[in-house]
C-alpha positions in Angstrom: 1.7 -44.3 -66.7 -1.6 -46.2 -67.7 -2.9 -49.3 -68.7 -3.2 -49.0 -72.8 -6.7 -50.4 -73.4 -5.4 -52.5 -76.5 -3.1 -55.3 -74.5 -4.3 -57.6 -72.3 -4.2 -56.9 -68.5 -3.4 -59.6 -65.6 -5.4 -58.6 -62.5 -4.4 -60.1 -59.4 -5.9 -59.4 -55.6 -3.5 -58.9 -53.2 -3.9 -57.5 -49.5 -1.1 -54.8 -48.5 1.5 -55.4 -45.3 -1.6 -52.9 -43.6 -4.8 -54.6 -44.1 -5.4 -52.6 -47.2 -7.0 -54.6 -50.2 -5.1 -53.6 -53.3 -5.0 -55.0 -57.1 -1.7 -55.9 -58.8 -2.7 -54.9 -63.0 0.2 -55.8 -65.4 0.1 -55.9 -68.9 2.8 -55.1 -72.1 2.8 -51.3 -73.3 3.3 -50.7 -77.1 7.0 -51.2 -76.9 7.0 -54.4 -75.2 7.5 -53.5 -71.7 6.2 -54.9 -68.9 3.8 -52.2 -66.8 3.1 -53.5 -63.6 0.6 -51.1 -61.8 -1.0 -51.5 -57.7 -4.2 -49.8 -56.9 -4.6 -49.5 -53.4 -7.3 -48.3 -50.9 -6.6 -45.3 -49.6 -5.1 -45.1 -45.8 -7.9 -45.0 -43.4 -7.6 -42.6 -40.5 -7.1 -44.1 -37.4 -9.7 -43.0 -34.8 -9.6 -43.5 -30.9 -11.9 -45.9 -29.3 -10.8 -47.1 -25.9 -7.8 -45.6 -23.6 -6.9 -47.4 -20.6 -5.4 -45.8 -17.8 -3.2 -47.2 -15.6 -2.5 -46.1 -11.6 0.8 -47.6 -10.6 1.9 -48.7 -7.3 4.5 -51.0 -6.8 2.2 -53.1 -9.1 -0.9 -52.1 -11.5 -3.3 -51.0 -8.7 -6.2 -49.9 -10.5 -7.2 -49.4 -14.4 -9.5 -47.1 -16.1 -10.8 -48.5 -19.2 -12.8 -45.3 -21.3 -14.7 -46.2 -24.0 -15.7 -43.8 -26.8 -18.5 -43.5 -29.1 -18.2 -40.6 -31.7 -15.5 -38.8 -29.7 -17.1 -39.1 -26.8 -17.0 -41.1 -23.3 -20.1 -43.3 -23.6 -18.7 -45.8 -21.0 -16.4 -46.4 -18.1 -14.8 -49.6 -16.2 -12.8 -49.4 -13.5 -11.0 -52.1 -12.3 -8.9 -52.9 -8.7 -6.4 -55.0 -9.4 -5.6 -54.7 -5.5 -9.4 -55.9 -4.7 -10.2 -53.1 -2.7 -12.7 -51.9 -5.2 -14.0 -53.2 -8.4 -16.7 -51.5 -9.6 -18.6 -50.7 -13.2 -21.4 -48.3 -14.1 -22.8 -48.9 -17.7 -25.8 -47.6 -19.0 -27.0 -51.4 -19.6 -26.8 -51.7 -15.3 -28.7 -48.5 -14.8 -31.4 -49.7 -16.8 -31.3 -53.1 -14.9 -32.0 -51.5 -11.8 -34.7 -49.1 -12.8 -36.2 -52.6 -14.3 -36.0 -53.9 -10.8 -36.9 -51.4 -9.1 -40.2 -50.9 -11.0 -40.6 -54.7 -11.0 -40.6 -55.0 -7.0 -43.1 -51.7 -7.1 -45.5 -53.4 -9.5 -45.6 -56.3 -7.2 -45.9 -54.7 -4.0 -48.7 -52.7 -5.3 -46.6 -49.5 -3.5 -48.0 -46.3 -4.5 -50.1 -48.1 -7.5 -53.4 -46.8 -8.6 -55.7 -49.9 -8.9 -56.9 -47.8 -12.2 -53.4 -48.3 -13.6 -54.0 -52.1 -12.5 -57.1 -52.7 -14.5 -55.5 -51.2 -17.7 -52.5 -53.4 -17.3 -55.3 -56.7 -16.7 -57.4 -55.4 -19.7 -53.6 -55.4 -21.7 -53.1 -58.6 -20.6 -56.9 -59.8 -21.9 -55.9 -58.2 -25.6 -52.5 -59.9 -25.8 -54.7 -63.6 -24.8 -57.2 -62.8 -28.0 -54.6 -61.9 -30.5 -52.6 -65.5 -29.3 -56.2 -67.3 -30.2 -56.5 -65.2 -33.2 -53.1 -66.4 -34.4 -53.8 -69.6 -33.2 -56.6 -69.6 -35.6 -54.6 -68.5 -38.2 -52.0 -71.1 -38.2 -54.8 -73.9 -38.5 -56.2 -71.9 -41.6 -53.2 -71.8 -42.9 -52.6 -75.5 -42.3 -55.7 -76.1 -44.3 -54.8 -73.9 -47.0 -51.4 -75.7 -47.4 -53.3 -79.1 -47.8 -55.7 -77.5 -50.5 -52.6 -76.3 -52.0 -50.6 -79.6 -52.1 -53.9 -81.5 -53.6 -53.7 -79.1 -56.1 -50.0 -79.3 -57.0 -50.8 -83.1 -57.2 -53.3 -82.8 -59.5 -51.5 -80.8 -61.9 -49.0 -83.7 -61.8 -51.5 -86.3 -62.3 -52.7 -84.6 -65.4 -49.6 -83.8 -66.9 -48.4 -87.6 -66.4 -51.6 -88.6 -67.8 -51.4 -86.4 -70.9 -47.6 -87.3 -71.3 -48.7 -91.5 -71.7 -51.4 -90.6 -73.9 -49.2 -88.9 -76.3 
C-alpha cells in the first residue's frame, strides 16, 4: 500500500539494527488509518577483504594475514608469534629498497655514465631558475595586492565622501 498524495506524511530518519539508513513515512489513508511505511537500503553484499590464517601449536605459532584487492591477493603479512620469524613483504618495501639501492648507486658513481651525470646537474640548474622565477612571482604578486588594496580604499573613500555630501 502507498502513501496517498492528498494527507500529510511524517518522515522520519532512522538507521536499521544493520547499518542500513532507512526512512520511517506515516501518514492517515482516506479512511482514517494510520499507514506507517520503512524504506530501506537495499542489503549490500558482503565481499571478502582480509583472511587470517592461523598455524596452531600448543599456542598460536604463526599467522597469515592475506589481504585482497578486487578478489585478489595484493598483500601478505606473516607473523611469528613464537619469534622465530617475523617477516613482511609489501609492495611499499620492495619499492624502498630499489630506492635504496639506486640511491647508494647514484652516489658511488658505480656503473654511471658521467653523461647521465651532467643531465641530472643541468636538471638540477632548471629546477634553481624556476624557484627564482617563482620567487619573482610572489614579489609581483605582493605588489599587485598593494595596488589592489589602494584601490579598494579609494573606492571607500569616495563612496564615504559622496554619502556626507548627500
Amino acid at each position: 500500500m502507498s502513501t496517498n498524495e492528498n494527507h500529510e506524511v511524517r518522515v522520519e530518519k532512522l538507521t536499521l539494527e544493520d547499518g542500513r539508513h532507512a526512512e520511517r513515512r506515516t501518514s492517515v489513508d482516506h479512511q482514517g488509518n494510520e499507514v506507517v511505511e520503512i524504506y530501506a537500503e537495499e542489503v549490500k553484499p558482503l565481499k571478502l577483504e582480509k583472511r587470517i590464517v592461523r598455524e596452531m601449536k600448543n599456542v598460536v605459532a604463526r599467522e597469515l594475514h592475506q589481504t585482497l584487492e578486487n578478489g585478489q591477493i595484493s598483500t601478505e603479512e606473516v607473523i611469528a608469534v613464537d619469534g622465530l620469524q617475523n617477516h613482511v613483504v609489501t609492495k611499499e618495501d620492495v619499492a624502498k629498497l630499489i630506492q635504496q639501492a639506486v640511491s647508494e648507486v647514484l652516489a658511488n658513481n658505480v656503473g654511471c655514465d658521467h653523461s647521465k651525470q651532467k643531465t641530472v646537474n643541468k636538471v638540477l640548474k632548471a629546477q634553481e631558475i624556476v624557484e627564482k622565477n617563482v620567487e619573482e612571482k610572489k614579489k609581483n604578486d605582493n605588489m599587485i595586492n598593494i595596488i589592489l588594496g589602494g584601490v579598494i580604499l579609494a573606492q571607500v573613500l569616495f563612496f564615504l565622501g559622496y554619502m556626507l555630501l548627500t
